[in-house]
Z-matrix of the N, CA and C atoms (Angstrom, degrees):
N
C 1 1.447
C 2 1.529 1 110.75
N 3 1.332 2 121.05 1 -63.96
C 4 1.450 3 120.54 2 152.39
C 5 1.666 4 128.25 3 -2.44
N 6 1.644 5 80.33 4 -68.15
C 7 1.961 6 93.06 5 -174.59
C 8 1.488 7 111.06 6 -63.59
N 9 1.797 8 109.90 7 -33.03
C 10 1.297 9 115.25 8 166.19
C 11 1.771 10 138.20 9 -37.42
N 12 1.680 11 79.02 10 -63.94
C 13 1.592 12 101.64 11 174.06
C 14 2.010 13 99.64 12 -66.34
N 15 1.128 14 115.04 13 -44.25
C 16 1.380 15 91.38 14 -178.12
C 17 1.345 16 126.11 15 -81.79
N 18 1.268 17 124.39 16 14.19
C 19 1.615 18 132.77 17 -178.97
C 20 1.544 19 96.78 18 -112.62
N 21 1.614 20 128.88 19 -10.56
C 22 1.080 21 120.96 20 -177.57
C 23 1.857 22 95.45 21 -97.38
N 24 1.327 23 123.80 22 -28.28
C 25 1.326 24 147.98 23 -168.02
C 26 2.015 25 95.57 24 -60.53
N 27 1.759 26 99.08 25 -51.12
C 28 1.655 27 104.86 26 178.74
C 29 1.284 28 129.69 27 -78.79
N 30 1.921 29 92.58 28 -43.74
C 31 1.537 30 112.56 29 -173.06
C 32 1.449 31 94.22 30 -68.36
N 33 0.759 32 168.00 31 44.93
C 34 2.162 33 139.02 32 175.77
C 35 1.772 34 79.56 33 -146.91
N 36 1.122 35 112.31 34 -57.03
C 37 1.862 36 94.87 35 -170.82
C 38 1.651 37 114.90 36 -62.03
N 39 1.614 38 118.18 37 -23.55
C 40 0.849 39 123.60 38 -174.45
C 41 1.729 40 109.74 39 -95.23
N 42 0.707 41 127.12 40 -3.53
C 43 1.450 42 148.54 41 172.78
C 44 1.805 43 94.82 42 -81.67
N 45 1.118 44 95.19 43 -63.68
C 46 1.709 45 105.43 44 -175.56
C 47 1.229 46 128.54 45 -60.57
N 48 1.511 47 108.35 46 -19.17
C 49 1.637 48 111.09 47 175.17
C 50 1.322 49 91.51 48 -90.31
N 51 1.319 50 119.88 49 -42.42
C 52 1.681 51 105.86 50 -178.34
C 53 1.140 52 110.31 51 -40.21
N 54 1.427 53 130.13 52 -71.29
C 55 1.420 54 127.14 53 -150.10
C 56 1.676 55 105.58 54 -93.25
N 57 1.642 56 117.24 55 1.30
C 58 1.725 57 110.66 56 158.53
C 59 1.625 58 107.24 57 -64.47
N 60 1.445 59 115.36 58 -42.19
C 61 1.486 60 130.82 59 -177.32
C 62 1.297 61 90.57 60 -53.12
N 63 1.376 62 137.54 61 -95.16
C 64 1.627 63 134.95 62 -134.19
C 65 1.553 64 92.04 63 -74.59
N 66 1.117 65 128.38 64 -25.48
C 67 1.681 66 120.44 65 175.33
C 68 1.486 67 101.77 66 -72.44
N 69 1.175 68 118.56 67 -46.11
C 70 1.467 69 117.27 68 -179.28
C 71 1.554 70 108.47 69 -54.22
N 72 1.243 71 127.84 70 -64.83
C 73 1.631 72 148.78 71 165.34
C 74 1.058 73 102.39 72 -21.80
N 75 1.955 74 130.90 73 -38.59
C 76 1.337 75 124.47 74 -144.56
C 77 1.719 76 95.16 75 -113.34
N 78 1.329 77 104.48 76 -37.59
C 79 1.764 78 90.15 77 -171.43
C 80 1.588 79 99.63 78 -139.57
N 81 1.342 80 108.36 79 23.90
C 82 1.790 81 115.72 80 166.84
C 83 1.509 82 98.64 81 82.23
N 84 1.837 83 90.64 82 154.63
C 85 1.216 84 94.11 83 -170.35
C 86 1.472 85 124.57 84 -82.65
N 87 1.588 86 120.78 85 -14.26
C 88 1.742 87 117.78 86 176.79
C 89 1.703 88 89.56 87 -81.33
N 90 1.279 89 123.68 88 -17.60
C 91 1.902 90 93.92 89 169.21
C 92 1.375 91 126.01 90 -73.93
N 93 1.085 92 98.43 91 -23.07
C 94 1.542 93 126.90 92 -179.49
C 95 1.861 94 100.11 93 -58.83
N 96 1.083 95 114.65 94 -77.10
C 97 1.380 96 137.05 95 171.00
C 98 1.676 97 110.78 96 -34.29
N 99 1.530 98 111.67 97 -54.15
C 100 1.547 99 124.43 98 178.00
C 101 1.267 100 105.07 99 -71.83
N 102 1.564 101 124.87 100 -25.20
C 103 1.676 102 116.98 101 -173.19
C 104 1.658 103 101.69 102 -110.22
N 105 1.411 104 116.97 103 6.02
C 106 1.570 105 111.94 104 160.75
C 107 2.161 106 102.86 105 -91.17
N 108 1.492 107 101.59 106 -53.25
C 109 1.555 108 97.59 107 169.52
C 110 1.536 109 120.48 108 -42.22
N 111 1.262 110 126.52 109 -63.44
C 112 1.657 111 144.87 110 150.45
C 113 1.832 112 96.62 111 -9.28
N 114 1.180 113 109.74 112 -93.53
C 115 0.937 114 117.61 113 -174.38
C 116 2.082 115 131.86 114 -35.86
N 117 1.264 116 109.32 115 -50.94
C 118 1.157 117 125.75 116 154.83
C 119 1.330 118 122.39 117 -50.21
N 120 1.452 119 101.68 118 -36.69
C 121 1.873 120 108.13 119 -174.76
C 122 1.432 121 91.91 120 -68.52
N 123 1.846 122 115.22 121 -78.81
C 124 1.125 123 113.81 122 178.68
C 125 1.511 124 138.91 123 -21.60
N 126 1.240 125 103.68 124 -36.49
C 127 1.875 126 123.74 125 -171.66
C 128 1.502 127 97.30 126 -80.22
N 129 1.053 128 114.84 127 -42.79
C 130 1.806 129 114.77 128 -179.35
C 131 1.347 130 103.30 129 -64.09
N 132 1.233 131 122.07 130 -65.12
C 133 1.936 132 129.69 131 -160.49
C 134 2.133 133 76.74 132 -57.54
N 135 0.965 134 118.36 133 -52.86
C 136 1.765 135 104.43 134 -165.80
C 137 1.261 136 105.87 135 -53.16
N 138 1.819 137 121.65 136 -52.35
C 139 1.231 138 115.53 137 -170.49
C 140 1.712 139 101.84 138 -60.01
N 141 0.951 140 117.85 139 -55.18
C 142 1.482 141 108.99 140 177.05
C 143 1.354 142 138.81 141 -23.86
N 144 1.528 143 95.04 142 -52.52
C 145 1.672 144 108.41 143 -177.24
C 146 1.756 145 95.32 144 -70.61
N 147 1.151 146 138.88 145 -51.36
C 148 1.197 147 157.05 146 -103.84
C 149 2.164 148 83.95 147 -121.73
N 150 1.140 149 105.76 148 -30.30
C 151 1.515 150 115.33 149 -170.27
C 152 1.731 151 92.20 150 -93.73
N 153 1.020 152 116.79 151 -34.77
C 154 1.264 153 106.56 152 165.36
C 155 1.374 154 140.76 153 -87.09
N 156 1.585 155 111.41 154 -0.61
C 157 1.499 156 116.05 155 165.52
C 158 1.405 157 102.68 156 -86.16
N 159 1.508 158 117.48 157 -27.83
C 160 1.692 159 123.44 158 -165.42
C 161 1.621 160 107.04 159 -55.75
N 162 1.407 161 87.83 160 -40.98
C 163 2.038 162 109.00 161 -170.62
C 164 1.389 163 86.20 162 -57.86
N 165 1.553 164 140.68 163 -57.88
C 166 1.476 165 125.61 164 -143.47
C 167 1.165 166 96.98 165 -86.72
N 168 1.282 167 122.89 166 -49.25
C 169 1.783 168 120.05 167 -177.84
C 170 1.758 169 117.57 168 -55.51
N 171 1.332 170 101.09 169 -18.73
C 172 1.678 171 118.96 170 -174.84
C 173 1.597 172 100.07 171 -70.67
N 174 1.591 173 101.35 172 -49.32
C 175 1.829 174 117.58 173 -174.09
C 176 1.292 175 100.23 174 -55.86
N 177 1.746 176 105.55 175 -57.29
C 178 1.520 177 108.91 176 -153.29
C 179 1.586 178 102.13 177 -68.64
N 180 1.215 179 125.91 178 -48.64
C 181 1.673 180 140.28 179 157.58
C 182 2.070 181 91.94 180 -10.51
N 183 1.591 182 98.72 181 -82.48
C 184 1.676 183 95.21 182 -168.58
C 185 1.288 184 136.06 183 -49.57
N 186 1.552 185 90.41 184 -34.23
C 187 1.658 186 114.38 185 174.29
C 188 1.887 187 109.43 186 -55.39
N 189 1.330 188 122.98 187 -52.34
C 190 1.224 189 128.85 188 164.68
C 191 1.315 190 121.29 189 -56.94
N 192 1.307 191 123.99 190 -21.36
C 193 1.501 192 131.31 191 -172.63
C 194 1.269 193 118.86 192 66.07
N 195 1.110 194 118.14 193 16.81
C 196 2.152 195 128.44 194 151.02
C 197 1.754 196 116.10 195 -52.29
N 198 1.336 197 86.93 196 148.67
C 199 1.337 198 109.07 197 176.05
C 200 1.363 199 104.57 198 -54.44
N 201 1.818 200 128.61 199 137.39
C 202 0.934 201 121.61 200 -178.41
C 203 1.507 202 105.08 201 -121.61
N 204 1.152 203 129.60 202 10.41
C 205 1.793 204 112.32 203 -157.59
C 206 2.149 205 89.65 204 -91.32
N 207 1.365 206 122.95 205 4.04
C 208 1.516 207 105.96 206 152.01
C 209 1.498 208 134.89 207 -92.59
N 210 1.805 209 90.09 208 -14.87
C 211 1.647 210 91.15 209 169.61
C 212 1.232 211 106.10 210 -94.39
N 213 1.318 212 123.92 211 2.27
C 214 1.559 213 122.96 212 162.26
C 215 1.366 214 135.10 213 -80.14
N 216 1.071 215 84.21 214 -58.71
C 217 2.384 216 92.75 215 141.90
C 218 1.065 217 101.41 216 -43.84
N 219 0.731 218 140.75 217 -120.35
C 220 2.025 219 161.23 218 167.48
C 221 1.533 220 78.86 219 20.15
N 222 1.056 221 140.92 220 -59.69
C 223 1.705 222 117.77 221 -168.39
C 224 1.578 223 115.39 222 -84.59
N 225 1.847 224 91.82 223 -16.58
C 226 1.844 225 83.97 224 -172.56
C 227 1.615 226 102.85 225 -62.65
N 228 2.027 227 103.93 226 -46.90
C 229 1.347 228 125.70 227 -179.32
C 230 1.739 229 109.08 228 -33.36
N 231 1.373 230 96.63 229 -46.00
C 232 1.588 231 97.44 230 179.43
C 233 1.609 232 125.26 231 -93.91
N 234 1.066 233 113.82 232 20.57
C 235 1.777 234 126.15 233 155.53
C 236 1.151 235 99.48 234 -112.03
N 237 1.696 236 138.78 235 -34.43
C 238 1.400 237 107.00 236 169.21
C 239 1.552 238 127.26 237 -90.39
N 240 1.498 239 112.54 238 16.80
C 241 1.252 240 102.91 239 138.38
C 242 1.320 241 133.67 240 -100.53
N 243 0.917 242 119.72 241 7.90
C 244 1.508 243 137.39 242 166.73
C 245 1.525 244 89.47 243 -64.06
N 246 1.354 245 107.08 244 -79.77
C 247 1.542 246 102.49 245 -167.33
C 248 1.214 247 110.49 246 -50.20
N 249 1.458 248 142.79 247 -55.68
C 250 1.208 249 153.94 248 173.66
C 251 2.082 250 106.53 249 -14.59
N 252 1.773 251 100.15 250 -57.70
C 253 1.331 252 127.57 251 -164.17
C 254 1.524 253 84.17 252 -71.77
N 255 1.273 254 130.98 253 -46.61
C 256 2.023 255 109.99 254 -170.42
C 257 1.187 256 117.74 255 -84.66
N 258 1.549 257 119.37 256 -22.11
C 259 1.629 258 114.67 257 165.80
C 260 1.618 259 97.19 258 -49.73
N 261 1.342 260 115.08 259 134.07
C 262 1.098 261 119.23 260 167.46
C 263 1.949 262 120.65 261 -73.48
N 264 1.010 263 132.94 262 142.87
C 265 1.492 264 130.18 263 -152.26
C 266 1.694 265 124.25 264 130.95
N 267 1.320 266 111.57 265 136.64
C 268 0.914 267 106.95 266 -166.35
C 269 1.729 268 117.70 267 -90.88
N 270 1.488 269 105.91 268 -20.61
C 271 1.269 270 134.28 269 172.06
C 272 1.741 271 99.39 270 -48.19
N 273 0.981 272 116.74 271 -59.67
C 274 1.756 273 139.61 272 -133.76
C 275 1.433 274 101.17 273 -111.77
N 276 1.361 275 126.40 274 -24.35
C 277 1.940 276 143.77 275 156.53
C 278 1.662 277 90.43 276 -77.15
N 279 1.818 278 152.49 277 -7.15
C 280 1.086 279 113.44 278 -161.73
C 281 1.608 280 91.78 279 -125.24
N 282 1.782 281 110.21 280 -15.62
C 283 1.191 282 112.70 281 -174.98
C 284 2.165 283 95.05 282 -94.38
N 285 1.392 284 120.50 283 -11.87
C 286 1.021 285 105.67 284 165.17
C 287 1.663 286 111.33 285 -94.43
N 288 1.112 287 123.53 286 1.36
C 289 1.558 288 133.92 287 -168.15
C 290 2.167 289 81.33 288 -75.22
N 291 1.452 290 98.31 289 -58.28
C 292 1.401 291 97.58 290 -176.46
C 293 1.200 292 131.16 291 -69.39
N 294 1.434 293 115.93 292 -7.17
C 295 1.201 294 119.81 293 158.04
C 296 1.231 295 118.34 294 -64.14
N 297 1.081 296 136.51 295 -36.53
C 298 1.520 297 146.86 296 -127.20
C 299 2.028 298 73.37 297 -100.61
N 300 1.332 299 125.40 298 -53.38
C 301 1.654 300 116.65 299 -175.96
C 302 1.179 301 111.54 300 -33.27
N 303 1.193 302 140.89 301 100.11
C 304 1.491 303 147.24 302 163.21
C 305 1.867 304 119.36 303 -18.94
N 306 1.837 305 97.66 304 -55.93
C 307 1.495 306 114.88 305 -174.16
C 308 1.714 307 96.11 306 -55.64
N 309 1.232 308 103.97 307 -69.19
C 310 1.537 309 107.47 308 179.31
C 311 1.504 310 124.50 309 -51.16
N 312 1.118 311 116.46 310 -25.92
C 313 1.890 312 137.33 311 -178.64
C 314 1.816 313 85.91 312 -66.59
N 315 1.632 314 94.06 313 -78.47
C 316 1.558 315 82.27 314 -176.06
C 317 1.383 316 142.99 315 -79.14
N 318 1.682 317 104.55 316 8.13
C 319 1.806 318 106.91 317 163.46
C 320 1.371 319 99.79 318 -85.98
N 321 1.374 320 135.48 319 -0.89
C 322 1.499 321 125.83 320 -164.39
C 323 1.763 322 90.54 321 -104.07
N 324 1.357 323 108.12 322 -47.56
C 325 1.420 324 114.10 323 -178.43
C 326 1.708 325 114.04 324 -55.49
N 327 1.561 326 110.83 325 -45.13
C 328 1.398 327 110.72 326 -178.42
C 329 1.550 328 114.81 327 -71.59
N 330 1.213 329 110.34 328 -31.59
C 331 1.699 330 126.19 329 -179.63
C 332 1.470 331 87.82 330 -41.20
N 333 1.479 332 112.21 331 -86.91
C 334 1.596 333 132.94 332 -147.76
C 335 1.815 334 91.50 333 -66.35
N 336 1.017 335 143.85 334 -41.74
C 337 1.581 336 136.55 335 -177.32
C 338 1.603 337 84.44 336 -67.67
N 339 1.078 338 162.16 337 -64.93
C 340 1.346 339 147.50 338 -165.91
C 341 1.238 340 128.34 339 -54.58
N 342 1.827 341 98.84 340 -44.65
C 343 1.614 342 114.33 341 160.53
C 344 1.329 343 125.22 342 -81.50
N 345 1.336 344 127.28 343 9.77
C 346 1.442 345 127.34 344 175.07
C 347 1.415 346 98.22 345 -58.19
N 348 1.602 347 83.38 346 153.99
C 349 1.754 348 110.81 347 157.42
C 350 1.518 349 112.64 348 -128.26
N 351 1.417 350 105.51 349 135.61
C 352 1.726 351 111.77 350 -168.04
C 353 1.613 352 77.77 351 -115.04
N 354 1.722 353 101.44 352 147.18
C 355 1.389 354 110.09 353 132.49
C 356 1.211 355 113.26 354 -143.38
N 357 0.997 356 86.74 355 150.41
C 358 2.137 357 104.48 356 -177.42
C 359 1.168 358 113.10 357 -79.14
N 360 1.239 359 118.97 358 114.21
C 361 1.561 360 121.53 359 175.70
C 362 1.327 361 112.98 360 -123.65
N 363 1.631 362 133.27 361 164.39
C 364 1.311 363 148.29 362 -174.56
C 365 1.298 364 111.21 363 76.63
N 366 1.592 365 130.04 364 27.32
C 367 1.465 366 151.03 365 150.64
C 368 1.084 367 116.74 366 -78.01
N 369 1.605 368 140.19 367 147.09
C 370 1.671 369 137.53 368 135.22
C 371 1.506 370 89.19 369 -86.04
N 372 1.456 371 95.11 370 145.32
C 373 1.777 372 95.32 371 148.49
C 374 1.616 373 130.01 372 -50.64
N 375 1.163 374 107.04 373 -29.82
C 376 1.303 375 129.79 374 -161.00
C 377 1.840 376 100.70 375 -87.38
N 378 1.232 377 98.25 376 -17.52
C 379 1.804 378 90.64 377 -171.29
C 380 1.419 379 103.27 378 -81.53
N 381 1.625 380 135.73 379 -24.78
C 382 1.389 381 114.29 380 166.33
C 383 1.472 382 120.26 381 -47.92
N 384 1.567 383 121.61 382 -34.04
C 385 1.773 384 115.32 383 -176.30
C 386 1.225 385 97.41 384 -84.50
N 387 1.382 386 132.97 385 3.76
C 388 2.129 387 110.39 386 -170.70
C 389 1.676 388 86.17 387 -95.18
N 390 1.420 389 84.89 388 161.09
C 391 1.394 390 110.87 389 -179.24
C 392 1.055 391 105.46 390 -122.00
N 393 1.591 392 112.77 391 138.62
C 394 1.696 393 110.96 392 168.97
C 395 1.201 394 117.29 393 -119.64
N 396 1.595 395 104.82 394 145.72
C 397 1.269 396 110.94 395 -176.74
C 398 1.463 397 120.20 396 -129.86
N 399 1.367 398 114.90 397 139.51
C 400 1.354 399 117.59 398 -156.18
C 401 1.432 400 102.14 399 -103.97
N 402 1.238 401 102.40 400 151.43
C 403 1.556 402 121.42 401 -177.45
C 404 1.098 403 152.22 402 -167.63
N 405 1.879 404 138.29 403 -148.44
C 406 1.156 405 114.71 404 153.06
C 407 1.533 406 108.60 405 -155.49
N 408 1.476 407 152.32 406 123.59
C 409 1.038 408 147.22 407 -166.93
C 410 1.380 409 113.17 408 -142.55
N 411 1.417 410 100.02 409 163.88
C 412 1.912 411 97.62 410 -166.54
C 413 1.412 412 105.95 411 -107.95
N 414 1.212 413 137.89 412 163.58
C 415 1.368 414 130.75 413 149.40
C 416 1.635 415 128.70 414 -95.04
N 417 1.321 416 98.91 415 153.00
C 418 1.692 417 105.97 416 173.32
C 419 1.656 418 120.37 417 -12.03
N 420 1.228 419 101.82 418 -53.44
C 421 1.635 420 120.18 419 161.02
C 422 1.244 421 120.47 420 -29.17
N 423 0.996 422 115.19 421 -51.36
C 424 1.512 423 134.25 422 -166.48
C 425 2.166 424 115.93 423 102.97
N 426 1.635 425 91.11 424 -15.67
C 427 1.429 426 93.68 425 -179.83
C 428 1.640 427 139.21 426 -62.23
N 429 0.986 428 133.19 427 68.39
C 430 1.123 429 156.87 428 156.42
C 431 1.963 430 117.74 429 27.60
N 432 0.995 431 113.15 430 79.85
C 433 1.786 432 109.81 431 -171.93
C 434 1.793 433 98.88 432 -91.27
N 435 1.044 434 112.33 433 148.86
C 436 1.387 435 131.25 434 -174.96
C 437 1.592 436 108.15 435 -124.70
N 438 1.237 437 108.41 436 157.78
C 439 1.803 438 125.38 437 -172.46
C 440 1.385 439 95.80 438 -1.16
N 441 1.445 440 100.36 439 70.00
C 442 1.844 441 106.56 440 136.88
C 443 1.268 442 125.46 441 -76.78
N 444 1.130 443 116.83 442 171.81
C 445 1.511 444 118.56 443 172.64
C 446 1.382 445 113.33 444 -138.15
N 447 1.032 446 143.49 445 167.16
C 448 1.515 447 135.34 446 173.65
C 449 1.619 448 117.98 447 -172.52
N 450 1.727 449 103.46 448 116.11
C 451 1.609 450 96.36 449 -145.40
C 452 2.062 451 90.84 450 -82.16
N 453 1.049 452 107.09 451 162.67
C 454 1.818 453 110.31 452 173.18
C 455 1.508 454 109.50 453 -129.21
N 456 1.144 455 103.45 454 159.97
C 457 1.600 456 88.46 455 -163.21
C 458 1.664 457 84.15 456 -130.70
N 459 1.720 458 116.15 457 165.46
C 460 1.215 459 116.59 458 172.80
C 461 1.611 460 117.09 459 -65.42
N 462 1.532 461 101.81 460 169.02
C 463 1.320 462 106.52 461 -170.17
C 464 1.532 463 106.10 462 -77.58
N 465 1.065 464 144.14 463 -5.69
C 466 1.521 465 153.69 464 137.71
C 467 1.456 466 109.78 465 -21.11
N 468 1.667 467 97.82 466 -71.52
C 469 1.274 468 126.50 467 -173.41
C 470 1.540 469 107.04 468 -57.88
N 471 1.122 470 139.02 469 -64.08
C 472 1.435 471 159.18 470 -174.42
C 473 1.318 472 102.89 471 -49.72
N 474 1.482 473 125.66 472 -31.02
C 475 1.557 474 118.11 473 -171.05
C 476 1.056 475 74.87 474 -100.85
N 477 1.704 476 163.09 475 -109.44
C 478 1.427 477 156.59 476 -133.71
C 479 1.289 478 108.43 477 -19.62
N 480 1.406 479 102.02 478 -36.09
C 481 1.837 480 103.91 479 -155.94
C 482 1.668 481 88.32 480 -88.47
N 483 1.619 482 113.61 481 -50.82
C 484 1.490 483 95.19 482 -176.69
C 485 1.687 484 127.42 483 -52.46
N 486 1.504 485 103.42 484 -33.88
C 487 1.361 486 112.54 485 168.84
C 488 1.384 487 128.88 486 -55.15
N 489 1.524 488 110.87 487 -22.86
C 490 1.289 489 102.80 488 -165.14
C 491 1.823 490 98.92 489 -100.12
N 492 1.201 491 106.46 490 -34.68
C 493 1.578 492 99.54 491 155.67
C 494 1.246 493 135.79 492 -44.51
């Protein structure tokens, strides 16, 4: 993954001077410059309009009580072409140009919500059987502790845990 991110880190700028060069070569270089600015402008005012239908369909989505993690993609998809559209480049304005397509936004968005992987973390297995019990107890001290709690786990549980220590 590493080697990934760093061949994408070389390859895309170097990709990008290539094709500023032969665009530059082909219709000069301040057009070049005016149709990378152009372009970025344009891609923003889209993400904009396009960021603001997402918000209502996002509302109307909650309001119904539907699954949301594709209209949640569908908006991440559409801030990273936003970003995509201000790196300057023509490469990186054409793969966010295609972001900005809705049909494609949301077959890319529904794909990956289908292919997710969740894992649940900040669980023991063991914490569905503990029981907690609420309370209040003093110490040796004499100093006084208030609404403690202190979860106990079965005696199953209690030898696993000593064992694994």
């Amino acid at each position: 993954m590493a080697l990934l991110i760093f061949a994408l880190l070389i390859g895309i700028p170097l990709i990008e001077i290539a094709i500023f060069i032969r665009v530059g070569g082909f219709i000069g270089g301040v057009a070049t410059v005016l149709l990378t600015i152009f372009t970025a402008s344009a891609g923003i005012w889209v993400v904009r309009l396009q960021g603001f239908g997402a918000l209502t369909r996002f509302e109307s989505e909650i309001s119904r009580g539907r699954q949301l993690l594709a209209e949640i993609l569908g908006m991440l998809l559409l801030l990273f072409a936003g970003l995509l559209l201000l790196i300057p480049g023509f490469l990186t304005d054409i793969i966010g140009g295609l972001l900005l397509l809705p049909p494609l936004r949301r077959a890319l968005a529904e794909y990956a919500a289908q292919n997710a992987f969740f894992v649940r973390m900040g669980r023991r297995k063991d914490a569905a059987a503990a029981e907690t019990i609420e309370g209040e107890y003093w110490e040796e001290a004499g100093e006084k502790k208030t609404a403690a709690s202190r979860t106990l786990l079965p005696p199953e549980a209690k030898a696993k845990e000593t064992k694994d220590e």
